[in-house]
Every structure is written in structure tokens, then in C-alpha cells.
N, C-alpha and C positions, 0 to 999 in steps of 0.2 A: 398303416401305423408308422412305417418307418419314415414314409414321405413326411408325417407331420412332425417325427424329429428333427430331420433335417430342414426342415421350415424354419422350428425355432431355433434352431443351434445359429443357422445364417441369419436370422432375424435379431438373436442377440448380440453375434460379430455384428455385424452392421451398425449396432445401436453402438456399441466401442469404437469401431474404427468413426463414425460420424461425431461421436464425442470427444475425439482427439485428446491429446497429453493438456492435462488441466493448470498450464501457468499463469499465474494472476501479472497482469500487465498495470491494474491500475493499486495503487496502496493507500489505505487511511491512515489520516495523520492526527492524533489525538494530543492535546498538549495539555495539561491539567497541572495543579499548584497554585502559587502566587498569580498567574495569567490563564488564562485556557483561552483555548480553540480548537480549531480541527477545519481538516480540508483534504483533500485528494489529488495527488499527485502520480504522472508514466511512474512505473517501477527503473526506468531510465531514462530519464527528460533530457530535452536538449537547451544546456542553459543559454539564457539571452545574454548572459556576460560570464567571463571568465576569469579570473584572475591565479596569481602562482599559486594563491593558498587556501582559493575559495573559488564559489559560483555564485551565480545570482539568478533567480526564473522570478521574471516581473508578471505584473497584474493577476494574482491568484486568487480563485473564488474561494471563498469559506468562511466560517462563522469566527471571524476576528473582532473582537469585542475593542470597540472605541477607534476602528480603522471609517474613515470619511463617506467613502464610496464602497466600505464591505470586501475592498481587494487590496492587497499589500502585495510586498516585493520579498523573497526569502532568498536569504542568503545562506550559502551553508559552508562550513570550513572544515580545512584539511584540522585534523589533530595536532600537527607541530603549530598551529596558528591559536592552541585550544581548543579545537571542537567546536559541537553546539551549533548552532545558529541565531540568524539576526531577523525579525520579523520589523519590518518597516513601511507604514505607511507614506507612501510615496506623493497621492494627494490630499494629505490631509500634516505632510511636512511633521512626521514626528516618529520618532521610536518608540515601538509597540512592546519590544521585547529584545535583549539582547545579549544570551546565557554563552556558558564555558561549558565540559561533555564531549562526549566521545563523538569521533568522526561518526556520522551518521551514514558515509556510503564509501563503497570500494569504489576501486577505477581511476580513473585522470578526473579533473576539474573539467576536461572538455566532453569524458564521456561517463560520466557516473552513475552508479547504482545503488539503490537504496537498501539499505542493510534492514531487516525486518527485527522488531525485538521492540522492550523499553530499554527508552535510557535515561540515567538521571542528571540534570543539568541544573546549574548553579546561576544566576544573575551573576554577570560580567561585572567585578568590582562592586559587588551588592551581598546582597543579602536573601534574597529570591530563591525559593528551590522549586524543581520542574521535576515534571515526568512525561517523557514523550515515546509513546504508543506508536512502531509502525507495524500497523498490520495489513494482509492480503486481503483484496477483494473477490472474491470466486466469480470467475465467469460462468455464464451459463452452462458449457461442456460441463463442468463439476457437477449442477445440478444434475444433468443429462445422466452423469456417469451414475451421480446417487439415485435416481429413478430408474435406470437402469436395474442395476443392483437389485435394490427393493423390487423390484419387479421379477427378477432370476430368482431370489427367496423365495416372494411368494408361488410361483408355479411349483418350487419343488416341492414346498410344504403342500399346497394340492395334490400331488402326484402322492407324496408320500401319505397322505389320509386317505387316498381311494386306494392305494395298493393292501 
């Protein structure tokens, strides 16, 4: 009897230590309002350009409504420059979007991080208003952790109806 506790006691560490610390690496990006899309971006990407008050990460997949080839260029700015961001179609030569809003990430322009939350943002000399959604994607470890879990539940709730 006591062997088969110690079974499960080391067979539940195991399922923790093999599920690791659950941080979301990739993040969704929902843009709704006047414009919408959405896409997925590293939770700290390495931009293909840089500049004093902004970044730029080219050719990004996502569901961009009126972009040529379905891939735009985003640009994102420091707060003293306004905020917000700039979605621009790059093959298809046109601006898709181009709002004012809170810096969207910590860090330098060379190494930044995306700040998770909504925020609301404005058409740059317009009239437009945004809402843009950054949320975490759970890696599988998360799931691991929750079936885990639910798993340590249910045995005790067994245990606890046969006792």
C-alpha cells in the first residue's frame, strides 16, 4: 500500500516538473472598430527595423482585410511619438491603418516586449476608434499542468468515496 503511494506522489512530481513554468511565448492580436484583424506575434520579436521612436516586423500573416498578399508590415511606437501603431501594406503600396494609443510594449525599440491587455486607439488625424486585444496563448505545458490537476482531483475524490 505504501509502495503505491509513493508511486503516485512521484508520478504526480514528474507530471510538474515535465510541465514546466507555463509562459506564453506567442500572443494574439485582435484589432476590432473602424478596421479589424488579428494575427500572432513572439511575445518579444526581433524587429527587422528599428528606429528612435518605433519598430517595424515585416511580412506578417494574418487576417488583414484589403492587404494584397494577406501579409502587412507593423510598425509600433514609442508613446512620446503617440503610441498605437501603423499596419501597412507593403505589396499592395497602401495604408491599412494608422492609429494614436498607448505604447503597446516595454523595453528598447531594439528589444521589446509586448504588454498584454486592450487598448484603445484613435485614427491618426481622423476619426477612427480601435480596440486592440493583446492576449496570451497557452502552451501545451499549461494544458499538461490543467490535466494534471484535474487528474490529482479526481483520485482524491476516489479515495475519498471508498474511504
Amino acid at each position: 500500500m505504501k509502495l503505491k503511494q509513493i508511486l503516485r506522489t512521484s508520478a504526480a512530481a514528474a507530471l510538474f516538473v515535465w510541465a514546466g513554468v507555463a509562459n506564453a511565448a506567442l500572443y494574439n492580436f485582435s484589432l476590432t472598430g473602424d478596421y479589424t484583424a488579428s494575427w500572432q506575434l513572439d511575445s518579444a520579436p526581433s524587429p527587422d527595423q528599428v528606429y528612435n521612436n518605433a519598430f517595424t516586423l515585416w511580412d506578417i500573416d494574418g487576417d488583414f482585410p484589403d492587404a494584397v498578399l494577406g501579409v502587412v508590415d507593423l510598425t509600433f511606437f514609442k508613446a512620446s511619438s503617440g503610441g498605437g501603431l501603423e499596419i501597412y501594406d507593403f505589396y499592395g503600396d497602401q495604408e491599412l491603418l494608422l492609429s494614436d494609443g498607448s505604447q503597446l510594449y516595454t523595453g528598447s525599440e531594439a528589444t521589446p516586449t509586448f504588454k498584454l491587455g486592450t487598448f484603445a486607439l484613435t485614427e491618426y488625424q481622423g476619426s477612427g476608434q480601435y480596440s486592440l486585444t493583446i492576449s496570451a496563448v497557452p502552451e501545451p505545458a499549461t494544458y499538461g499542468m490543467l490535466l494534471g490537476g484535474l487528474g490529482l482531483i479526481g483520485v482524491a475524490l476516489r479515495r475519498r468515496r471508498q474511504a
